[in-house]
C-alpha positions in Angstrom: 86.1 114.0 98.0 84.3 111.1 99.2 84.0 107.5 97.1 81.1 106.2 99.6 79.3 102.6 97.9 76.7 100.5 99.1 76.2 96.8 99.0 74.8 93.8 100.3 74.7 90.4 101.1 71.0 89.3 100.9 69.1 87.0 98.6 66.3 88.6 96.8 63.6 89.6 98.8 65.2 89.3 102.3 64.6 92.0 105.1 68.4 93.8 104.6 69.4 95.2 108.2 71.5 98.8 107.1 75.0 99.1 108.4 77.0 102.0 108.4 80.7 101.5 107.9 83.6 104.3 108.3 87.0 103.9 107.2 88.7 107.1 107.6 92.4 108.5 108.0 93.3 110.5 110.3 94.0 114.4 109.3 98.1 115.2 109.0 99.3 117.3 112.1 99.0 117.8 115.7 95.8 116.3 116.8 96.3 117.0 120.6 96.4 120.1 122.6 99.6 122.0 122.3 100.2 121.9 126.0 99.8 117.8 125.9 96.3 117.9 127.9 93.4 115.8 126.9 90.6 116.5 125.0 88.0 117.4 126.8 85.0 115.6 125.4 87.0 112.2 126.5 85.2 110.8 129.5 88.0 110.1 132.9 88.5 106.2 131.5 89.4 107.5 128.1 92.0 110.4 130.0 93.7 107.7 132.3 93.9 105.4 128.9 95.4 108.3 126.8 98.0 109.4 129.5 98.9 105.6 129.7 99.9 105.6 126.1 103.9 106.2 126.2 104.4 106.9 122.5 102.9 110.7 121.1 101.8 109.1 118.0 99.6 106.8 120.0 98.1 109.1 121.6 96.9 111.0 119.0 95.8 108.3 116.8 93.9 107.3 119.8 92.2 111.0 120.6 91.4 110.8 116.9 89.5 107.5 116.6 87.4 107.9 120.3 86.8 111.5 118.1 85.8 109.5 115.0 83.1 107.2 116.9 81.5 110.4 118.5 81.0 112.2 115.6 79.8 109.1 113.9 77.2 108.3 116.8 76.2 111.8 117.2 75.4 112.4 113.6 73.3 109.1 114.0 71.9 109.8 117.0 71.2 113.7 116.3 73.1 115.3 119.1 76.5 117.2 119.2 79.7 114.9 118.9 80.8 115.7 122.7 77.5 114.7 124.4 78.2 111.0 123.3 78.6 108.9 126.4 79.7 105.3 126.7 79.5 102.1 129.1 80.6 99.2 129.4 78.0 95.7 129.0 78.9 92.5 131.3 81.0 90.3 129.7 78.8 87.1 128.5 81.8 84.8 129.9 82.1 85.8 133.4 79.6 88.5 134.1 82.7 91.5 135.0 82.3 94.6 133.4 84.2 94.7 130.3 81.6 93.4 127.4 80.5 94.8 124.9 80.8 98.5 124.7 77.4 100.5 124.7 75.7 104.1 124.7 75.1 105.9 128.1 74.0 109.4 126.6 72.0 110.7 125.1 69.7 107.9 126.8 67.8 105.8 124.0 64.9 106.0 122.7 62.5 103.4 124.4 60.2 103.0 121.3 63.5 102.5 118.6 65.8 99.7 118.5 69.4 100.2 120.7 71.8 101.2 118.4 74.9 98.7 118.0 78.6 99.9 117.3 82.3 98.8 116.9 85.2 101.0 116.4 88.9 99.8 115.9 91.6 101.8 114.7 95.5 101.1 113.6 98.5 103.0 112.0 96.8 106.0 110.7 93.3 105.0 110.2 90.2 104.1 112.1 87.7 101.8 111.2 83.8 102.2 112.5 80.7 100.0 112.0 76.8 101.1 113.2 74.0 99.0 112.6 70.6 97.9 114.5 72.3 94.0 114.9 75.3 93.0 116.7 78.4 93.7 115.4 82.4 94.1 115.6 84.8 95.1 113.5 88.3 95.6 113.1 91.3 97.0 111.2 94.9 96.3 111.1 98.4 97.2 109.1 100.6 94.5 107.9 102.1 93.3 110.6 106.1 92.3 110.1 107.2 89.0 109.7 108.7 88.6 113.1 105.5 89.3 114.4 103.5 86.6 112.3 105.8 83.9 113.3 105.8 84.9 117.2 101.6 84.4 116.9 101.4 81.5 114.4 101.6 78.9 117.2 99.1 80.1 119.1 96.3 80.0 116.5 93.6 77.6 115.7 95.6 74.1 114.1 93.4 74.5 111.0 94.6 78.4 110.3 98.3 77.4 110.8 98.0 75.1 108.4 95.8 77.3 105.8 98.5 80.0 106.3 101.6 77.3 106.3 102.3 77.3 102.3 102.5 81.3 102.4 105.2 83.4 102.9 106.6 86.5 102.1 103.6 89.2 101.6 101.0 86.7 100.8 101.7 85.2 104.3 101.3 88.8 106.1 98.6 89.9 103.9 96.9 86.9 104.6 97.7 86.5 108.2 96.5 90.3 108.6 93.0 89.1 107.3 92.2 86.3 109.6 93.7 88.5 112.5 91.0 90.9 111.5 88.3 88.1 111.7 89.6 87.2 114.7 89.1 90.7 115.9 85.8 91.2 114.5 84.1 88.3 116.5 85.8 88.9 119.7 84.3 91.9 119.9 80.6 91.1 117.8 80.0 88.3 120.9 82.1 90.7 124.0 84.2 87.8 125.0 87.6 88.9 123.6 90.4 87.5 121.7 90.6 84.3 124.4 87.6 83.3 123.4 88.4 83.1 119.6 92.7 82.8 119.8 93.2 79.4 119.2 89.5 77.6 119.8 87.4 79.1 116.4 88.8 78.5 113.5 87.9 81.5 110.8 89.0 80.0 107.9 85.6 79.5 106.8 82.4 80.8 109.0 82.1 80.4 112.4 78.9 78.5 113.2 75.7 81.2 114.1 78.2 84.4 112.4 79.0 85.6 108.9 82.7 87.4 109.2 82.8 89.9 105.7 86.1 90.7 104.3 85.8 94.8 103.8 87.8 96.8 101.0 91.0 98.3 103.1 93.1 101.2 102.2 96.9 99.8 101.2 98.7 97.9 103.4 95.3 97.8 105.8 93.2 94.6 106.4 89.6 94.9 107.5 86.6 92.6 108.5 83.3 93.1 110.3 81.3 90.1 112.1 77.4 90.0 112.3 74.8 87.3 113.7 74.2 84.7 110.7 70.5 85.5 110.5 71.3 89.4 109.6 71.6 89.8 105.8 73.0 93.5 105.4 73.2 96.4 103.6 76.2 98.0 103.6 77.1 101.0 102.9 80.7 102.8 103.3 81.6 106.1 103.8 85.5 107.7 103.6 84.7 110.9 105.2 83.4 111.3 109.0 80.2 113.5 109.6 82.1 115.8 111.7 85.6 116.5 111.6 88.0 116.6 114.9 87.5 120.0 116.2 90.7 122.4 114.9 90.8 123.7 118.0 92.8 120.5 119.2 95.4 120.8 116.2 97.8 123.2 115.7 
């Protein structure tokens, strides 16, 4: 059953740009091939990337959210889940080719406006945002404590010290949040998490973005960043358009 809600940040009588969200957990069981091979509507980047991963559980939490984004963009685009094709756009820092990511195929429509995704996925579940605006999003477990004190230093001096009276599971909840800000803007402006590690502080909002806190399942944190001239409407859906072929589970 799905629990999919709508809302939106606009004043009263603003144009409200629509936004898609997906946060969906992956199915239980084998999500790869029996014989360990890759899918085969992942492109040759996404095969070297997924035989790279040394852990089994990676991998298919991987082959299930680069699933998750193509059945999102086909149903939005109106063409078969495996026919979804991706680039890479230059990176507005240096000009190499690891920006933003984009659409290949299908080709767009010339007349309609280029449609804009994110995707980010952790643990079990995958976390997807389309819209006609910029965006980025991102999702993240809990990290452990160990892990929150080895990145503290290296964040902005005004989030160390927001963060410095928590502890215990405030401190990681908390933590998990602005890492998910974090996140969400490196990939809404395509320059990465050196662009926004230790120089933006996300306390508040970053000057020219709005960063939106987004309800998580348990133990999950999730944000999404958009342009601060977009006022959205959100809506949020628990169930993808079309599931991960059975073929690839056993």
């Amino acid at each position: 059953m799905t629990h999919d809600f709508t809302w939106s940040d606009a004043p009263p009588g603003e144009v409200l740009d629509p936004v898609g969200i997906w946060i969906v957990r992956a199915p239980a069981g084998q999500r790869l091939p029996p014989d360990g091979s890759a899918p085969p509507w992942l492109d040759e980047k996404e095969r070297s990337r997924l035989a790279s991963i040394p852990q089994q559980s990676g991998r298919e939490s991987y082959a299930f959210a680069h699933w998750a984004l193509r059945s999102v963009l086909g149903s939005s685009l109106g063409c078969s889940p495996g026919s979804v094709g991706f680039l890479r756009q230059p990176c507005p820092g240096c000009g190499g080719a690891h920006g933003r990511p984009a659409i290949r195929s299908p080709a767009p429509d010339p007349a309609g406006e280029p449609l804009e995704f994110s995707m980010s996925h952790s643990g079990d579940h995958v976390a997807i945002a389309v819209a006609e605006a910029t965006i980025g999003i991102d999702i993240e477990s809990w990290p452990t404590p160990e892990s929150v004190a080895g990145y503290l230093p290296f964040l902005h001096p005004r989030e160390q010290q927001w963060l410095g009276g928590r502890a215990g599971d405030e401190l990681v909840r908390d933590f998990a949040r602005l890492w998910t800000r974090k996140e969400a803007m490196a990939k809404a402006t395509g320059q990465g998490m050196a662009a926004v590690m230790n120089r933006l502080d996300l306390t508040g909002q970053p000057l020219g973005w709005r960063v939106r806190q987004l309800l998580a399942p348990p133990g999950y944190e999730a944000s999404f960043a958009v342009p601060a001239s977009v006022h959205v409407s959100v809506t949020v859906y628990e169930e993808l358009p079309q599931p991960m072929p059975e073929l690839a589970r056993t």
